[in-house]
C-alpha positions, -999 to +999 in steps of 0.1 A: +000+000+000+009+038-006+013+061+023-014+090+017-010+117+039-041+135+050-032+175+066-065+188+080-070+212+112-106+195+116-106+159+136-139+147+117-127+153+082-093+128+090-112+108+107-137+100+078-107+103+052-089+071+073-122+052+079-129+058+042-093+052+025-074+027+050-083-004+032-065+006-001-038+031+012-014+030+045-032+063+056-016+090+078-039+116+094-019+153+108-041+182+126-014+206+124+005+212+092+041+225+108+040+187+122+033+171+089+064+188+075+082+166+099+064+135+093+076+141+059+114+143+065+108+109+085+090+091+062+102+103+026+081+077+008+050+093+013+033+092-023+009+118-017-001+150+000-039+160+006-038+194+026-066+214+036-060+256+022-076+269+051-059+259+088-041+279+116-001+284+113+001+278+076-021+276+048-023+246+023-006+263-006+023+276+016+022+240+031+028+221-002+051+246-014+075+234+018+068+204+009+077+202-024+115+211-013+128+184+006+099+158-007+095+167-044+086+132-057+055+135-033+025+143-050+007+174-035-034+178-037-050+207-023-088+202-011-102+235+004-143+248+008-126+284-009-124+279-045-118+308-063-097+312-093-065+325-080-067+301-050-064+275-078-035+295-095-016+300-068-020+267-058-004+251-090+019+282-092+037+281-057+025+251-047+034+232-079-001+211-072-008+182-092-049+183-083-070+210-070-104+198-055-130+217-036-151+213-008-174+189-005-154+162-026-175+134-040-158+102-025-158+087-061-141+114-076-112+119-046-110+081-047-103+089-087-078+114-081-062+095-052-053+068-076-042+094-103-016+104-080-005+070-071+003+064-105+020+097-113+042+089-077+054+052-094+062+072-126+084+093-108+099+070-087+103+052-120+116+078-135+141+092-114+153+053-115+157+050-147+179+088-145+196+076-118+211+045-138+222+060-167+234+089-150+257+063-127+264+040-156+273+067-184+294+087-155+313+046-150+318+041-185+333+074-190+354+072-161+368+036-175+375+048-210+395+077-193+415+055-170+424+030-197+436+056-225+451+079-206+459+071-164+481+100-163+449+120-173+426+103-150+450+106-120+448+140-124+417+143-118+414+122-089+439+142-072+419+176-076+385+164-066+393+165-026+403+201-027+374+210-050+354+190-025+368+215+001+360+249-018+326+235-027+321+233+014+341+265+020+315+279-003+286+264+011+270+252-022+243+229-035+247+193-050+286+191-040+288+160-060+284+184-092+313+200-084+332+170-073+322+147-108+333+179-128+368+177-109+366+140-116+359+140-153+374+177-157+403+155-179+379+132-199+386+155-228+426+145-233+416+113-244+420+134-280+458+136-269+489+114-269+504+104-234+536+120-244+517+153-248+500+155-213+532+137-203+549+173-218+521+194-199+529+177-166+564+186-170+565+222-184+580+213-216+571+234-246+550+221-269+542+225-307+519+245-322+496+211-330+500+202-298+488+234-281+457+237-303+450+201-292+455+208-252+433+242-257+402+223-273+401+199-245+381+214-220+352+219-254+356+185-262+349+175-228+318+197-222+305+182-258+311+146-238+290+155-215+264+180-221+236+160-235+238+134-201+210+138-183+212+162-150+248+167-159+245+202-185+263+223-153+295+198-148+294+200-184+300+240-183+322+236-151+347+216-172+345+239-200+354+268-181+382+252-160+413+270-179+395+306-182+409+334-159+389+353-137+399+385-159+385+375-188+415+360-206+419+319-213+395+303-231+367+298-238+375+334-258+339+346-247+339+375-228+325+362-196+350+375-166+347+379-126+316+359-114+301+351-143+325+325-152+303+295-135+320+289-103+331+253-103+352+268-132+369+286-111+372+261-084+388+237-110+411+264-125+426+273-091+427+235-084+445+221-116+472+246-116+484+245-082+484+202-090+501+212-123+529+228-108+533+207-076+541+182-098+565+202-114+585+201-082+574+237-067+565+232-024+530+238-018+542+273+000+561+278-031+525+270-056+507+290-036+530+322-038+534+316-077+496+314-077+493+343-063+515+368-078+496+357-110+471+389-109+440+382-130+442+347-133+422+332-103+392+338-082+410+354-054+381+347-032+390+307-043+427+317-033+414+326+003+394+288-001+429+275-012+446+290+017+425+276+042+426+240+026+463+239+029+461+247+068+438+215+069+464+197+047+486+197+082+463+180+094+472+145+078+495+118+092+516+099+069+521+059+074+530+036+055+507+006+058+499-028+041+472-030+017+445-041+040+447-020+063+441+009+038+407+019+048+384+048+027+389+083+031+428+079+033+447+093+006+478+075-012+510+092-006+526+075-036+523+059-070+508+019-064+520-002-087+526-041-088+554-061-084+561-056-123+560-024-122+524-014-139+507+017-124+474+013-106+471+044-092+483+079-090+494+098-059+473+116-045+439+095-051+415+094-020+408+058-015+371+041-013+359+013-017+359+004-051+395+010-055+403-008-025+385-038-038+405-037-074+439-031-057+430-059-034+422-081-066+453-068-082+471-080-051+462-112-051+467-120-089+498-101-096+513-087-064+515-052-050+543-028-042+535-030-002+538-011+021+521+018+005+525+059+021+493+070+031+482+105+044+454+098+073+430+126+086+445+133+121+412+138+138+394+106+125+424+084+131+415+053+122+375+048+123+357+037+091+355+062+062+324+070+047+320+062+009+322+097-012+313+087-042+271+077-051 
């Protein structure tokens, strides 16, 4: 049965609505509608909403429209003795109400519309089901192709999504895990380039004039990658953005500067480049003044993020521990590789899971360089991590 959740300031009416419904729904009954909201949080699979317009605290439209926030997959019906048209538009408006019945309601026809909504919850649910599959399974397959053509490329990556993680935190923004795919597929566009050119990159060696072009149209090819996934069209402009300066200059040559350059841009242009040139053998203190000095370039409010994530950096102490005792949420101090030499994984990749589980595969087919350096959170020693990545 579907949980139906009745929101009415007058006893009688719930009282008929569970005699009348509790046969063919799990009925819930709520007098006062600032206690509904939290029967909602608790019990997210609520299918549908039936509110009252007229009760004491809050009214049904301003009800459904708090609902609709945390809950939106719950379907919202407003049943009120008012009816008037801008009730009714107000209602779908603000409310975003699926049904809009008056009082006195035929049982026949809120039985009718009761089942609508059942049916327009399942599709939903269905829905979001199917989204949430293809989203996980295109953002997999991508991830594979990228690690198998070019590691170097995929490593990089890796390493940058923990401090974009922390700027997106230091920022306080919605759906982190936006900003933290776009740092993890912020590279899927070298897979147009040789190894030996991001190899090059890495390094600071100059590089031809084909070679340049190529590196330059990477951050368009990868946006083209990924703009027509569903629910991923702002990663997709995160990654195309991710070598413009905050001035204006880089490219895309558009003319967007300052904050209208979409912010994870910036969050990935500040992040690359400081991973860029550690690995060119600069000191993080070192990075950071470069970065700095480089007027125009970044974000400086990203800087000041930057700044305080390399405080927290202190905060990690380095071990060097067998495999199985690696645990998630660590991060590898060093290149993995096995016993004949193939690279598994690049420094600086925040363990979970999933990698733990190949490495421990790897390990047992092949052998593994062991110990391995590890950089452990100070303050959550050595509890279990949670799982990042969904």
């Amino acid at each position: 049965m579907e949980k139906i959740l009745f929101v009415d300031d007058e006893k009688n009416i719930l009282s008929y609505f569970r005699r009348r419904f509790h046969k063919k729904f799990k009925v819930i009954i709520c007098e006062d509608p600032i206690r509904s909201l939290d029967i909602i949080r608790k019990n997210k699979d609520i299918a549908v909403v039936v509110s009252d317009m007229k009760m004491p605290k809050m009214d049904g439209i301003n009800l459904l429209k708090e609902i609709s926030k945390f809950s939106p997959k719950t379907v919202r019906v407003l049943l009120t003795g008012y009816a008037d048209l801008e009730t009714a538009i107000l209602a779908v408006n603000k409310g975003n109400v699926f049904r809009f019945l008056t009082k006195p309601c035929e049982d026949t026809l809120l039985e009718q519309v009761l089942d609508q909504c059942v049916k327009q919850y399942k599709l939903i649910i269905a829905e979001r089901e199917l989204l949430h599959g293809t989203l996980k399974g295109s953002i997999n397959l991508l991830s594979d192709v990228l690690s198998l053509t070019n590691p170097e490329a995929f490593g990089r990556g890796a390493r940058v999504k923990r401090m974009v993680r922390w700027f997106s935190i230091f920022f306080k923004v919605k759906d982190i895990w936006k900003y933290e795919l776009a740092a993890m597929l912020s590279q899927i566009g070298c897979i147009i380039l040789s190894s030996e050119t991001l190899t090059k990159v890495y390094k600071g060696k100059k590089l031809t004039d084909e070679e340049r072009q190529l590196y330059e149209m990477h951050p368009g090819v990868g946006q083209s990658l990924l703009k027509n996934i569903p629910r991923l069209g702002e990663v997709a402009q995160m990654i195309l953005y991710q070598e413009k300066h905050y001035d204006g200059g880089g490219i895309p040559q558009d003319g967007l500067k300052g904050e209208e350059i979409p912010l994870g841009g910036r969050f990935l242009k500040v992040a690359l480049d400081f991973d860029l040139l550690q690995n060119r053998g600069l000191s993080k203190a070192e990075v950071y003044k470069t970065m700095v000095s480089q007027k125009g370039v970044y974000d400086p409010n990203v800087l000041k993020a930057l700044e305080e994530f390399l405080g927290e950096e202190a905060k990690y102490e380095i071990k060097d521990l067998p495999l199985k005792q690696i645990l998630p949420g660590m991060i590898f101090g060093q290149e993995v590789r096995t016993k004949t030499g193939l690279l598994l994984l690049a420094k600086g990749h925040e363990a979970n899971w999933t990698v733990l589980l190949k490495l421990k595969e790897f390990a047992e087919r092949i052998g593994i360089e062991e110990p391995i350096k590890v950089l452990i959170p100070v303050d959550r020693g050595r509890d279990t991590y949670d799982e990042d990545l969904d």
